[in-house]
PQR file of N, CA, C, O and H, with PARSE charges and radii, in Angstrom:
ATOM      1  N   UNK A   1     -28.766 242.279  42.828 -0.4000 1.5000
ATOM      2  CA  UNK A   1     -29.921 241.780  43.572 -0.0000 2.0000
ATOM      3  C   UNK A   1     -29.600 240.429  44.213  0.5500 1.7000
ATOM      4  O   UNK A   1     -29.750 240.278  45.426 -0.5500 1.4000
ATOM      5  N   UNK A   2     -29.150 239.415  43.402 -0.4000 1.5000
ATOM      6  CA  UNK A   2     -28.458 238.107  43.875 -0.0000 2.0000
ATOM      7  C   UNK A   2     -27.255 237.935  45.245  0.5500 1.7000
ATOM      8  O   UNK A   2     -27.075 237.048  46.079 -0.5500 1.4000
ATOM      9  H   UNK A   2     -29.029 239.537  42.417  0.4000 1.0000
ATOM     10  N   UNK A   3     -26.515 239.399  44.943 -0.4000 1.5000
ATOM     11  CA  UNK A   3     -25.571 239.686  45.848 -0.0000 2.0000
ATOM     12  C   UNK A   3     -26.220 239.880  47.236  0.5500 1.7000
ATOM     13  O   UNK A   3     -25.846 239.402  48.307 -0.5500 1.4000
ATOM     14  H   UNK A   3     -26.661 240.120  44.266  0.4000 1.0000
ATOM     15  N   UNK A   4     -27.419 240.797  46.948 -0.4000 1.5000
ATOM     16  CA  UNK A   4     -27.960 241.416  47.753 -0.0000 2.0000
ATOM     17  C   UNK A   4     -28.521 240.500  48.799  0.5500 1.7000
ATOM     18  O   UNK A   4     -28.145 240.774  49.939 -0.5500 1.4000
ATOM     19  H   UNK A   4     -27.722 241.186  46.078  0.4000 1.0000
ATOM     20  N   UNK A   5     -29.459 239.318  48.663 -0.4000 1.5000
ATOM     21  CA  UNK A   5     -30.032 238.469  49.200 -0.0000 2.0000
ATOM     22  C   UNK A   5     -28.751 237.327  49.870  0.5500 1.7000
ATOM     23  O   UNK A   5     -28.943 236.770  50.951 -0.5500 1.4000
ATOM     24  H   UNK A   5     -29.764 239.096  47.737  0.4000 1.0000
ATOM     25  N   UNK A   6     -27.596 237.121  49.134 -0.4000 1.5000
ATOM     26  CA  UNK A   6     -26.527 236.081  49.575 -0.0000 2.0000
ATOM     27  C   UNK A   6     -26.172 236.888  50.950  0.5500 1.7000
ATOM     28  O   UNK A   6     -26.478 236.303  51.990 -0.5500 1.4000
ATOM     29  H   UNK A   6     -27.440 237.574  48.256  0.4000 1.0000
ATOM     30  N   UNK A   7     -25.583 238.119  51.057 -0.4000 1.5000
ATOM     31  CA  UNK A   7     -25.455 238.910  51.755 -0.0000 2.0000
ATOM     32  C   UNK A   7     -26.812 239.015  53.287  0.5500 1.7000
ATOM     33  O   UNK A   7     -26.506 239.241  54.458 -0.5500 1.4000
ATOM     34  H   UNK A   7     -25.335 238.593  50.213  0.4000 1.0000
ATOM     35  N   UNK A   8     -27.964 238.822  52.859 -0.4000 1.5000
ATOM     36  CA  UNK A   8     -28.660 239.532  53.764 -0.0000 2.0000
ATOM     37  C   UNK A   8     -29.028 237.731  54.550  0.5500 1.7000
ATOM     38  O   UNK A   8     -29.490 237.665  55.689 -0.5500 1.4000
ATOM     39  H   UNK A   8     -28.213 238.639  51.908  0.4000 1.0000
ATOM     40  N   UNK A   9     -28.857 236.995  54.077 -0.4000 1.5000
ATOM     41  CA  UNK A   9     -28.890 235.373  54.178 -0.0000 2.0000
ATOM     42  C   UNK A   9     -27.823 235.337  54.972  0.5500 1.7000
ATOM     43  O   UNK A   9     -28.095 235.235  56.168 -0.5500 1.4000
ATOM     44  H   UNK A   9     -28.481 237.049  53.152  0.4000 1.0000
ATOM     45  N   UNK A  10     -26.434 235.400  54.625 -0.4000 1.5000
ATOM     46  CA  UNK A  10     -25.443 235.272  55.621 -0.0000 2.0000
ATOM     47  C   UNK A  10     -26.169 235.936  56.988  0.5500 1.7000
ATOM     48  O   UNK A  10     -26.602 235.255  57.917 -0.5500 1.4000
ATOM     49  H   UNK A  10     -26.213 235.483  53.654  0.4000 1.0000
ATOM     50  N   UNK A  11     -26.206 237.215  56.929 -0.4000 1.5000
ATOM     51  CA  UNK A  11     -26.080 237.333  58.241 -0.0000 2.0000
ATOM     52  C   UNK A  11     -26.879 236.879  59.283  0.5500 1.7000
ATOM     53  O   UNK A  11     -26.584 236.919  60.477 -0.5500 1.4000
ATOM     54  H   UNK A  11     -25.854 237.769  56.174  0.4000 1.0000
ATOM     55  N   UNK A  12     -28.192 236.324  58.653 -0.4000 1.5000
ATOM     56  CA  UNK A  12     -29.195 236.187  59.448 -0.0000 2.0000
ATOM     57  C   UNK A  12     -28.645 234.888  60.106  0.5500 1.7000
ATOM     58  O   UNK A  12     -28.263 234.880  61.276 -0.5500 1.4000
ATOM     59  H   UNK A  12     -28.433 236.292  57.683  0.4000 1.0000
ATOM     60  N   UNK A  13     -28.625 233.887  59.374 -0.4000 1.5000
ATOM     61  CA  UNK A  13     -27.436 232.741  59.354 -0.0000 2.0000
ATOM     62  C   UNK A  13     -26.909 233.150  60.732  0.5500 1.7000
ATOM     63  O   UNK A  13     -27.310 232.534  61.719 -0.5500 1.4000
ATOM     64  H   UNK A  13     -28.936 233.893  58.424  0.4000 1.0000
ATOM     65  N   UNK A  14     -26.032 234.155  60.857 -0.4000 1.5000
ATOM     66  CA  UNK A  14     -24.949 234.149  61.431 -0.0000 2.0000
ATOM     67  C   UNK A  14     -25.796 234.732  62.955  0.5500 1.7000
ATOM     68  O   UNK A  14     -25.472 234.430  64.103 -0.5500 1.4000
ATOM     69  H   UNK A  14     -25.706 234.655  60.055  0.4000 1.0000
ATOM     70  N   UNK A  15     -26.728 235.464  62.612 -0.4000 1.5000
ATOM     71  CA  UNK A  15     -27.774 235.825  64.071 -0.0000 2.0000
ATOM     72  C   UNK A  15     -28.241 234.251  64.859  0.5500 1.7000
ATOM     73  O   UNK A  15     -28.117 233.729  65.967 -0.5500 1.4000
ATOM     74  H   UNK A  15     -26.991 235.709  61.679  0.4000 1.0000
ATOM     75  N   UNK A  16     -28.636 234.027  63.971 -0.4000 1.5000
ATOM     76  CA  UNK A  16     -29.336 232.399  64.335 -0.0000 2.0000
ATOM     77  C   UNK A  16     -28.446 231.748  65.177  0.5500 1.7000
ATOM     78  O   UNK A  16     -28.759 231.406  66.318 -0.5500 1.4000
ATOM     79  H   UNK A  16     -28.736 234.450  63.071  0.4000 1.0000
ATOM     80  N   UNK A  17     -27.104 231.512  64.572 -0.4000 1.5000
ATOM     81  CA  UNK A  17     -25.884 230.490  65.418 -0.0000 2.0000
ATOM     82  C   UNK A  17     -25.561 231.485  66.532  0.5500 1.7000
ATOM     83  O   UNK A  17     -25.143 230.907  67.536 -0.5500 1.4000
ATOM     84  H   UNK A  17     -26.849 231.789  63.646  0.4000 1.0000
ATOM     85  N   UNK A  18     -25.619 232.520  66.621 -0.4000 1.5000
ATOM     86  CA  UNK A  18     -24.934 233.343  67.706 -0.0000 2.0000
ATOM     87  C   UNK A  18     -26.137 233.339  68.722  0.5500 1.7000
ATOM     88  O   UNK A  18     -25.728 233.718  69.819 -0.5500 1.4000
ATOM     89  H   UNK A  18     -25.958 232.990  65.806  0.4000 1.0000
ATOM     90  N   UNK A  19     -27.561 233.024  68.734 -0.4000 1.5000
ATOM     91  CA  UNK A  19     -28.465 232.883  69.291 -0.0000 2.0000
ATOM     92  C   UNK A  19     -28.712 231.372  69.955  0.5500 1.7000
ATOM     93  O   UNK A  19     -29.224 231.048  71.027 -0.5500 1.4000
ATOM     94  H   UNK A  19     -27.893 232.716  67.843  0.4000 1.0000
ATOM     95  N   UNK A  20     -28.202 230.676  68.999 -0.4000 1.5000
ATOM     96  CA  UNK A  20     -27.750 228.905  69.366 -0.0000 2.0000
ATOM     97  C   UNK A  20     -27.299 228.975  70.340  0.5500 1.7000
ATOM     98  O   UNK A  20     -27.639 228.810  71.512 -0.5500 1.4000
ATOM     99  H   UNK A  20     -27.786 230.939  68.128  0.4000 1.0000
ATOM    100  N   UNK A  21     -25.908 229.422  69.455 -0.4000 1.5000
ATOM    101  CA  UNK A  21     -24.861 229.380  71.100 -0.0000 2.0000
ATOM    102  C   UNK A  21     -25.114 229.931  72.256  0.5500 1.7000
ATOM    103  O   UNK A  21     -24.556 229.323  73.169 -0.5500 1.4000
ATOM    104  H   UNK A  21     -25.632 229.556  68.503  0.4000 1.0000
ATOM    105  N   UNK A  22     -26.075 231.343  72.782 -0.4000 1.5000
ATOM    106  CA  UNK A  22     -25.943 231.338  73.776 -0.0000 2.0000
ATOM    107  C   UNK A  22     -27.225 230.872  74.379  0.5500 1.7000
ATOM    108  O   UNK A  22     -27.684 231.259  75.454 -0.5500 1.4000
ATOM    109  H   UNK A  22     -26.529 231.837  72.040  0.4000 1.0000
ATOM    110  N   UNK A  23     -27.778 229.953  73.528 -0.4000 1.5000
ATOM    111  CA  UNK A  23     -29.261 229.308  74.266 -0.0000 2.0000
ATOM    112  C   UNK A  23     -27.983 228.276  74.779  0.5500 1.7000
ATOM    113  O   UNK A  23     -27.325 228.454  75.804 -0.5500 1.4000
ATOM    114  H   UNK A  23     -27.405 229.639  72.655  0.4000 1.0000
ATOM    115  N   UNK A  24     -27.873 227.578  74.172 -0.4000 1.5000
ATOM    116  CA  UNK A  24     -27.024 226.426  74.346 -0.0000 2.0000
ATOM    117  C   UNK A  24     -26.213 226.494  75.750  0.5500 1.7000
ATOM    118  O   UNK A  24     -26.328 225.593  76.581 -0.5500 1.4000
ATOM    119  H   UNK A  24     -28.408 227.433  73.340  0.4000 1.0000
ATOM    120  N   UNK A  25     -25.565 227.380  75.912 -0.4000 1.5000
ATOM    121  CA  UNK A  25     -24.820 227.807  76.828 -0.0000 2.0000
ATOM    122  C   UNK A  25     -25.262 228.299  78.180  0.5500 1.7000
ATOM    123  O   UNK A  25     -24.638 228.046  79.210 -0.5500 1.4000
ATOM    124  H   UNK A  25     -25.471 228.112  75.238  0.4000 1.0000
ATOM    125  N   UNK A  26     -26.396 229.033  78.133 -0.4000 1.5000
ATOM    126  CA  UNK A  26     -27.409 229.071  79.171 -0.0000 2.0000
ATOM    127  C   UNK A  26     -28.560 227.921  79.749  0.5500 1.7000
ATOM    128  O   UNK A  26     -29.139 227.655  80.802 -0.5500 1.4000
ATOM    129  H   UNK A  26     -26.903 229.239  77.296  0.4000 1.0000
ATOM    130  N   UNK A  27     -28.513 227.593  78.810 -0.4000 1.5000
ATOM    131  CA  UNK A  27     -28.996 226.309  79.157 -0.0000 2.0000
ATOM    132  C   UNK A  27     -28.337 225.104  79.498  0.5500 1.7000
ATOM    133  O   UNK A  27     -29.073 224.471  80.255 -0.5500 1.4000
ATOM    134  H   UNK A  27     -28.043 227.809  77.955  0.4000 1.0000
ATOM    135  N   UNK A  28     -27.052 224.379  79.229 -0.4000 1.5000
ATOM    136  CA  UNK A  28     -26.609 223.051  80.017 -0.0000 2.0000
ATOM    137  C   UNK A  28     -25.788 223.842  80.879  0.5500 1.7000
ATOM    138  O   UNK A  28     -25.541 223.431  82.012 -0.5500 1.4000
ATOM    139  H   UNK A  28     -26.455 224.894  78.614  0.4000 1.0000
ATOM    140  N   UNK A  29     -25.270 225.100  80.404 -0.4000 1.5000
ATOM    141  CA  UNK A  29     -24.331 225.247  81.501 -0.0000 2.0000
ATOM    142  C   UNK A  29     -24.712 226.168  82.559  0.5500 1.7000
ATOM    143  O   UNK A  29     -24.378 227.314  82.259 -0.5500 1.4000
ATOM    144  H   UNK A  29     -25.471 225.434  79.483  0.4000 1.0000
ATOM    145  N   UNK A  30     -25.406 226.069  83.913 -0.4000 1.5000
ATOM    146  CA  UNK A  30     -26.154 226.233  84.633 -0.0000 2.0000
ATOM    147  C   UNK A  30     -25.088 227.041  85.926  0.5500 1.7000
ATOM    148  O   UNK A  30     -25.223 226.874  87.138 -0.5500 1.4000
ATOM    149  H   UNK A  30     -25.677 225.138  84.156  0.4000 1.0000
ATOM    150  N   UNK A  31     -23.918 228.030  85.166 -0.4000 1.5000
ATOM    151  CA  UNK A  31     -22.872 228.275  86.222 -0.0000 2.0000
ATOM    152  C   UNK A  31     -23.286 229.549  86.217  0.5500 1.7000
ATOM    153  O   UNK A  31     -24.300 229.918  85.625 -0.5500 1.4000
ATOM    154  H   UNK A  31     -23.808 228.166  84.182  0.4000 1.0000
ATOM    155  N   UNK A  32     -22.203 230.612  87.153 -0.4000 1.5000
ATOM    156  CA  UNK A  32     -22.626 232.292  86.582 -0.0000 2.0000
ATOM    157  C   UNK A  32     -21.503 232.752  85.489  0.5500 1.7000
ATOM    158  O   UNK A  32     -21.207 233.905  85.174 -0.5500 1.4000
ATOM    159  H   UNK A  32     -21.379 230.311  87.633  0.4000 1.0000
ATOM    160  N   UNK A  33     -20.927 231.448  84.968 -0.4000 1.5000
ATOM    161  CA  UNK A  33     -20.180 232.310  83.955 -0.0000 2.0000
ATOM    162  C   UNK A  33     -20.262 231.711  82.282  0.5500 1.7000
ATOM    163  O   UNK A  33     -19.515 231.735  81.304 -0.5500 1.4000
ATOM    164  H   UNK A  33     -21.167 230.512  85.224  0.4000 1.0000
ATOM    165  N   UNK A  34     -21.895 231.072  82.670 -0.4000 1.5000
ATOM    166  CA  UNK A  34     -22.521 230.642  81.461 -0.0000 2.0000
ATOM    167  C   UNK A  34     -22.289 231.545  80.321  0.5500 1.7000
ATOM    168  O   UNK A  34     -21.785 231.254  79.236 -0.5500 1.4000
ATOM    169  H   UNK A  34     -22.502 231.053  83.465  0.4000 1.0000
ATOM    170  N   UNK A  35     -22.851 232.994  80.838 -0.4000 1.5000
ATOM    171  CA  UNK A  35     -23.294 234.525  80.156 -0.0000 2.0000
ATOM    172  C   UNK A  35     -21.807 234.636  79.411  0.5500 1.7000
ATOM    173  O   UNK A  35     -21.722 234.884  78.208 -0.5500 1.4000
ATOM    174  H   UNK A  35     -23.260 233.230  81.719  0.4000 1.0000
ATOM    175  N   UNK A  36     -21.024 234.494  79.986 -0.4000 1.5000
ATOM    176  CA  UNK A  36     -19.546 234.852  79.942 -0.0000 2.0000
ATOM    177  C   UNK A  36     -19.110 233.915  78.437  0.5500 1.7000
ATOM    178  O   UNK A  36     -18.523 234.276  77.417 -0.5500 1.4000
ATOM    179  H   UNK A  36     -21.093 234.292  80.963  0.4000 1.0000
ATOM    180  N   UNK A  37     -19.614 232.760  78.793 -0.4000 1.5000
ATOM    181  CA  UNK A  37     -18.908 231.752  77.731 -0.0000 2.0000
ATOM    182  C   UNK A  37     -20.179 231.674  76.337  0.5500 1.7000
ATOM    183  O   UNK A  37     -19.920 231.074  75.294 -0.5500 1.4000
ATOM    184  H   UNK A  37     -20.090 232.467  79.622  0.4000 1.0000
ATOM    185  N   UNK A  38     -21.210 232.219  76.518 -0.4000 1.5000
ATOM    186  CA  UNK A  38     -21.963 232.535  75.422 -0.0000 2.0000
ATOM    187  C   UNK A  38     -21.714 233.844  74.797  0.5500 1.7000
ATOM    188  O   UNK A  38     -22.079 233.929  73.625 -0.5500 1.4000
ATOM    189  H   UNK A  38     -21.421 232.706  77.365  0.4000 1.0000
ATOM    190  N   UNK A  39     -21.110 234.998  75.388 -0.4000 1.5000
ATOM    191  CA  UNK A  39     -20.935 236.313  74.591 -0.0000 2.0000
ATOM    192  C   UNK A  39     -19.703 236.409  73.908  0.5500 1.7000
ATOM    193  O   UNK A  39     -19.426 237.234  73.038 -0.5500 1.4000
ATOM    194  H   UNK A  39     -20.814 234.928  76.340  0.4000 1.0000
ATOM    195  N   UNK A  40     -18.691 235.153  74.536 -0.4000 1.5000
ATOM    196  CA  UNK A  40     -17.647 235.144  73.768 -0.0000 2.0000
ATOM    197  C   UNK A  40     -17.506 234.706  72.199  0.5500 1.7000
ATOM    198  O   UNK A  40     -16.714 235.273  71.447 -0.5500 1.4000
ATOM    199  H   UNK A  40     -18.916 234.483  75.243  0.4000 1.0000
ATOM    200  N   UNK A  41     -18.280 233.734  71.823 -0.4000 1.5000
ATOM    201  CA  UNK A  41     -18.388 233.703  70.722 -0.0000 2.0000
ATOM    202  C   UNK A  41     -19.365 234.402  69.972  0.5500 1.7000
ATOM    203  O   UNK A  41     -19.223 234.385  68.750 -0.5500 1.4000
ATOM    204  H   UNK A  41     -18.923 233.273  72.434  0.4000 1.0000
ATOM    205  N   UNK A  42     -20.417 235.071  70.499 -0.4000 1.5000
ATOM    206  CA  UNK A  42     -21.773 235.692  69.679 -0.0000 2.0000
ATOM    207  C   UNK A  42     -20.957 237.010  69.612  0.5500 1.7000
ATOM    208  O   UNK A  42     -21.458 237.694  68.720 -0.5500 1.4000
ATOM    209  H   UNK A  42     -20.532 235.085  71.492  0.4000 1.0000
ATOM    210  N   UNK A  43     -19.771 237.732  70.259 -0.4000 1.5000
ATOM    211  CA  UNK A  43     -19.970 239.135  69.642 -0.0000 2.0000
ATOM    212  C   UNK A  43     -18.869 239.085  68.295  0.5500 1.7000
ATOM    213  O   UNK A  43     -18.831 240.066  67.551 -0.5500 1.4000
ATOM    214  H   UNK A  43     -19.364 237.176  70.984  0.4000 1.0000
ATOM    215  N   UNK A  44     -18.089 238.038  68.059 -0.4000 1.5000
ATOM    216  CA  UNK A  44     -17.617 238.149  66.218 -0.0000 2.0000
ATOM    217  C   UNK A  44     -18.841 237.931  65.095  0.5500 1.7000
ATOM    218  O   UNK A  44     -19.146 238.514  64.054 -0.5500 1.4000
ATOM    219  H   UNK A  44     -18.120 237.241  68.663  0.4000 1.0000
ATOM    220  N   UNK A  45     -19.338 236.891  65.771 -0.4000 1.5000
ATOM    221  CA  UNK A  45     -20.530 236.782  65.017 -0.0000 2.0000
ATOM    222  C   UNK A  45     -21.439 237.407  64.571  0.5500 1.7000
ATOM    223  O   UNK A  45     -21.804 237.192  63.415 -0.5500 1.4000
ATOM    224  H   UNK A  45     -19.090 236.417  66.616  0.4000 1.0000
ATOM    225  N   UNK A  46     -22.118 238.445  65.433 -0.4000 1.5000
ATOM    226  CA  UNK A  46     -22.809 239.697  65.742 -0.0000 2.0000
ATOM    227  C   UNK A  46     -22.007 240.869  64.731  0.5500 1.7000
ATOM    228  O   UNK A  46     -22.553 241.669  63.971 -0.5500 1.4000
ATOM    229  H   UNK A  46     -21.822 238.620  66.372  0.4000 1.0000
ATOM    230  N   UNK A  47     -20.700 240.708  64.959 -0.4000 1.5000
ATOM    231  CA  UNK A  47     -20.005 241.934  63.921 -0.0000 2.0000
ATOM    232  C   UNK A  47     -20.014 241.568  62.547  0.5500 1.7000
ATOM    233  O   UNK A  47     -20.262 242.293  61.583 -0.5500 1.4000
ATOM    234  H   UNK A  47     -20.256 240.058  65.576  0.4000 1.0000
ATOM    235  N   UNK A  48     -19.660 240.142  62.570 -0.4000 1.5000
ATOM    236  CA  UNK A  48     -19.776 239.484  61.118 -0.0000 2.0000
ATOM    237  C   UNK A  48     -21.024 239.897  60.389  0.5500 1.7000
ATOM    238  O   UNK A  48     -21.015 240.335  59.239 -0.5500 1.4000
ATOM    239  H   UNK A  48     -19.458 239.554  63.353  0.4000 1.0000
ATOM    240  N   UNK A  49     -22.566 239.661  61.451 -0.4000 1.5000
ATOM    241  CA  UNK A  49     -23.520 239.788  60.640 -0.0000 2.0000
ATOM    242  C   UNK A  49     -24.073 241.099  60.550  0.5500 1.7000
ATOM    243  O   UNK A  49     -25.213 241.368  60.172 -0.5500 1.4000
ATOM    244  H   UNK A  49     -22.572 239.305  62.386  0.4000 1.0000
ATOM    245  N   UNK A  50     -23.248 241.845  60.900 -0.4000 1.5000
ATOM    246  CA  UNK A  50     -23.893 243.454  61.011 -0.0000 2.0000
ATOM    247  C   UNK A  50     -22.858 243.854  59.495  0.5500 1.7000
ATOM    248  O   UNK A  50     -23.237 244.619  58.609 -0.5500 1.4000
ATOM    249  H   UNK A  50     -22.322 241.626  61.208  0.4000 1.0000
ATOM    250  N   UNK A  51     -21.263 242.981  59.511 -0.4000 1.5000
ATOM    251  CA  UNK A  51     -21.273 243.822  58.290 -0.0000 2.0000
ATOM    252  C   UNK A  51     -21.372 242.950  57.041  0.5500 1.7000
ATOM    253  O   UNK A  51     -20.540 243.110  56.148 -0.5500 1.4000
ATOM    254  H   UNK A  51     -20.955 242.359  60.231  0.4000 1.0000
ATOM    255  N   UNK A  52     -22.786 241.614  56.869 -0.4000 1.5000
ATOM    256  CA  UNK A  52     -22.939 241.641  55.711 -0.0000 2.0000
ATOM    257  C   UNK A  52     -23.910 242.018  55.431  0.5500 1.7000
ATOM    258  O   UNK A  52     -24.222 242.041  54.241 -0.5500 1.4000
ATOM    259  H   UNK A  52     -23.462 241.484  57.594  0.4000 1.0000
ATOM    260  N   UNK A  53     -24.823 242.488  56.469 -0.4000 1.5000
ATOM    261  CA  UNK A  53     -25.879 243.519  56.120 -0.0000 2.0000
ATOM    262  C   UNK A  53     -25.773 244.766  55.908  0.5500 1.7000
ATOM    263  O   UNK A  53     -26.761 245.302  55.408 -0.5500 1.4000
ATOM    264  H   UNK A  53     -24.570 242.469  57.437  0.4000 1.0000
ATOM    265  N   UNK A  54     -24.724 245.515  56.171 -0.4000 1.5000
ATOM    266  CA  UNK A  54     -24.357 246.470  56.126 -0.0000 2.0000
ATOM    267  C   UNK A  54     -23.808 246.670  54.373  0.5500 1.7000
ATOM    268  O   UNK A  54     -23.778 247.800  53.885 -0.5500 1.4000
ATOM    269  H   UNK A  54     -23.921 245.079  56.577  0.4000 1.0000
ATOM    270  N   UNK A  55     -23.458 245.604  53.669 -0.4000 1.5000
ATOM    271  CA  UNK A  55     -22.660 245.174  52.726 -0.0000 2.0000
ATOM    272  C   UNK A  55     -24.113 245.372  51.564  0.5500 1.7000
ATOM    273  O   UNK A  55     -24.404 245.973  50.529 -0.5500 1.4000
ATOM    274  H   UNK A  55     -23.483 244.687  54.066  0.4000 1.0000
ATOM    275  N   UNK A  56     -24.545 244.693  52.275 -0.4000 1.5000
ATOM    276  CA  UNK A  56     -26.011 244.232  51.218 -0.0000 2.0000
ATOM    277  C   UNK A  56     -27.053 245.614  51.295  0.5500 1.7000
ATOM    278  O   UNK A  56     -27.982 245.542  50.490 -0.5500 1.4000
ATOM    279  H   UNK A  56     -24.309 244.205  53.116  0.4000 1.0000
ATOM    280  N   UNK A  57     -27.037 246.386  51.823 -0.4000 1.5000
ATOM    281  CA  UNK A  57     -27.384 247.685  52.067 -0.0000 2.0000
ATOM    282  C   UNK A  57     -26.949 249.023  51.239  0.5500 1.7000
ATOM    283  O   UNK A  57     -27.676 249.901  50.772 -0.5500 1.4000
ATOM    284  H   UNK A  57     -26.282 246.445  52.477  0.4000 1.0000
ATOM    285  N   UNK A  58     -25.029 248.848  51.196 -0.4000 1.5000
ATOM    286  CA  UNK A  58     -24.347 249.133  50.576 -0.0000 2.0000
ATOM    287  C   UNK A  58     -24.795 249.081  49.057  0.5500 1.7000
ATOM    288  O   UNK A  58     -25.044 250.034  48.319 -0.5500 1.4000
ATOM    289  H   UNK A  58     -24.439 248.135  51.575  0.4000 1.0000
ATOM    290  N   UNK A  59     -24.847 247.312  48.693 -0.4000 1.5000
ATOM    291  CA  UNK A  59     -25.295 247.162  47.243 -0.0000 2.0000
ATOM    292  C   UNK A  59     -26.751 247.445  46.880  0.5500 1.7000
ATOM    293  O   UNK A  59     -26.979 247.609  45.682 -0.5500 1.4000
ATOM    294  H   UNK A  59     -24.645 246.538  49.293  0.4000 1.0000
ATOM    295  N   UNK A  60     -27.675 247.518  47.661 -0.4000 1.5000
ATOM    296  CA  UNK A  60     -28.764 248.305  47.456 -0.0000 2.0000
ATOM    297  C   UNK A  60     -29.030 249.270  46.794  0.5500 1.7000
ATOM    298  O   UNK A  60     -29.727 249.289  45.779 -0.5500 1.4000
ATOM    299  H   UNK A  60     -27.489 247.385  48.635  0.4000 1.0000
ATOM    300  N   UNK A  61     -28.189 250.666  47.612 -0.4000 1.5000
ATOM    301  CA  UNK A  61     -28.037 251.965  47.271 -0.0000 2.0000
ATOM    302  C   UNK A  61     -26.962 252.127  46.319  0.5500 1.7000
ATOM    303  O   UNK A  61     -26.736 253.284  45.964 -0.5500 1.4000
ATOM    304  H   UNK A  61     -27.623 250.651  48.436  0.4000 1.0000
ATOM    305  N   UNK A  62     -26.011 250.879  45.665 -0.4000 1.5000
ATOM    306  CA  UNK A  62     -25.549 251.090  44.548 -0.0000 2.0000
ATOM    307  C   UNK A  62     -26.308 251.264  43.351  0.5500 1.7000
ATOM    308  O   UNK A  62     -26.233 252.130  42.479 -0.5500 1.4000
ATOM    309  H   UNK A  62     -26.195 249.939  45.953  0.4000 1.0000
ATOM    310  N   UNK A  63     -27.326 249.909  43.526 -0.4000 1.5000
ATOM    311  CA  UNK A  63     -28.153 249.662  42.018 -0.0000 2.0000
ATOM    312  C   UNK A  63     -28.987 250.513  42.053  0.5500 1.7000
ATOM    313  O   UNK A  63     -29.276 250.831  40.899 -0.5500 1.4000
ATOM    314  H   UNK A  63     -27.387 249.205  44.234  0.4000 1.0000
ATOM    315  N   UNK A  64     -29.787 251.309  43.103 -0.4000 1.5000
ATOM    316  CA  UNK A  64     -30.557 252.033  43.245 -0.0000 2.0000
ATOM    317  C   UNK A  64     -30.314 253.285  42.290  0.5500 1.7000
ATOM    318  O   UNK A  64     -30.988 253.884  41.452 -0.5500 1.4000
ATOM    319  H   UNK A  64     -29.552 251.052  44.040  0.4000 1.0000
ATOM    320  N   UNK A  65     -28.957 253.399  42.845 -0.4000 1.5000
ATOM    321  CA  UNK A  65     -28.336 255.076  42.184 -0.0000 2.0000
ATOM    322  C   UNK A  65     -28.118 254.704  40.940  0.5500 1.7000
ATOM    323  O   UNK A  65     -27.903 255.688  40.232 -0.5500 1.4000
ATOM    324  H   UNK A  65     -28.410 252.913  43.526  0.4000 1.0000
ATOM    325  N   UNK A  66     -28.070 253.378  40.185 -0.4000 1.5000
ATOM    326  CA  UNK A  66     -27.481 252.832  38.883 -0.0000 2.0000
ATOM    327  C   UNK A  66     -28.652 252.919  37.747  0.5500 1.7000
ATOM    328  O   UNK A  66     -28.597 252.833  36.520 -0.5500 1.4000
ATOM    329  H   UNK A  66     -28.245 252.579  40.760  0.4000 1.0000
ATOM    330  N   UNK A  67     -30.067 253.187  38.935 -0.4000 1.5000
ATOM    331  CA  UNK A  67     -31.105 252.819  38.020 -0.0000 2.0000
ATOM    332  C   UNK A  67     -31.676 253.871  37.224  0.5500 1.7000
ATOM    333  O   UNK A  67     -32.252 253.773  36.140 -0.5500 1.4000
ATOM    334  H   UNK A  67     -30.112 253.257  39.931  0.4000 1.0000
ATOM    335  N   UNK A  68     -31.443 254.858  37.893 -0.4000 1.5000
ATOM    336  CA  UNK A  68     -32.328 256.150  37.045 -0.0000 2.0000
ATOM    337  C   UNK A  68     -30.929 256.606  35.417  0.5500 1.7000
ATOM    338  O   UNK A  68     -31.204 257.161  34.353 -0.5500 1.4000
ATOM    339  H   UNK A  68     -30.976 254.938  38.774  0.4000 1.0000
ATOM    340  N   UNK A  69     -29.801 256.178  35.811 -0.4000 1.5000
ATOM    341  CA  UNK A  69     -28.927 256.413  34.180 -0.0000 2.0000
ATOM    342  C   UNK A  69     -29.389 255.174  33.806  0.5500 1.7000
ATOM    343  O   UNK A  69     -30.078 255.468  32.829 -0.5500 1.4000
ATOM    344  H   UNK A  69     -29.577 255.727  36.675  0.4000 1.0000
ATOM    345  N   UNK A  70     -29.470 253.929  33.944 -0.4000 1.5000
ATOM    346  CA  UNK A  70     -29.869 253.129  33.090 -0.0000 2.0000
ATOM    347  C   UNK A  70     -31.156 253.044  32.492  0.5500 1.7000
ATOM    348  O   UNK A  70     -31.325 252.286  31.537 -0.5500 1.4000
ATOM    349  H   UNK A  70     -28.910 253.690  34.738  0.4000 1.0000
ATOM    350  N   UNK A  71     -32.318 253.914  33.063 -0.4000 1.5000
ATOM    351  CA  UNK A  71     -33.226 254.092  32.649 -0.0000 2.0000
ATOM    352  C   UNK A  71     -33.142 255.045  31.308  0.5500 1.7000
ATOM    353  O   UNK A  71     -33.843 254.918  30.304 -0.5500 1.4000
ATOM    354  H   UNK A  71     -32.181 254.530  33.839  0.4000 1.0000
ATOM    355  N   UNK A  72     -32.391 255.765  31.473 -0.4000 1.5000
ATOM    356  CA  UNK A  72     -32.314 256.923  30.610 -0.0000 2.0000
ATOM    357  C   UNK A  72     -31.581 256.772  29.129  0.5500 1.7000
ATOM    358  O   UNK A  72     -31.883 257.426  28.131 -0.5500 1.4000
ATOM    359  H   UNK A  72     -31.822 255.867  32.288  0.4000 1.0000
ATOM    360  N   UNK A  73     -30.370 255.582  29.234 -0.4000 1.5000
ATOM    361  CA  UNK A  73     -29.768 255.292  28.176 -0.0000 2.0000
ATOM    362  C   UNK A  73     -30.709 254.368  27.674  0.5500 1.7000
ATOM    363  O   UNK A  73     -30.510 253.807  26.597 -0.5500 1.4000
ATOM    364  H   UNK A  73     -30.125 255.051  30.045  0.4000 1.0000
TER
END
């Protein structure tokens, strides 16, 4: 569960800065290749946070499946 939330925290984290950057970037930098220099860094970021949600999703449906034998023992 602890995992679960560290995990779902990162990524949002990581939505937020990738949303920074391309406010940031659209905004002082007023060229046409603003778009250009904001997607360059938001799409690792974007992958980063897709797979620690993906991760934390993962551990979800671990404990989930863990719960009905531990109920039982």
């Amino acid at each position: 569960m602890q995992k679960d939330m560290k995990n779902r925290i990162a990524g949002a984290v990581f939505v937020v800065i990738s949303i920074g950057i391309y406010g940031y970037a659209s905004t002082f930098l007023k060229m046409g290749h603003a778009l250009l220099i904001a997607a360059l860094p938001a799409v690792p970021t974007i992958l980063i946070a897709t797979y620690f949600l993906k991760k934390a999703q993962k551990n979800e449906a671990r404990s989930a499946a863990d719960a009905p034998s531990n109920l039982k023992s």
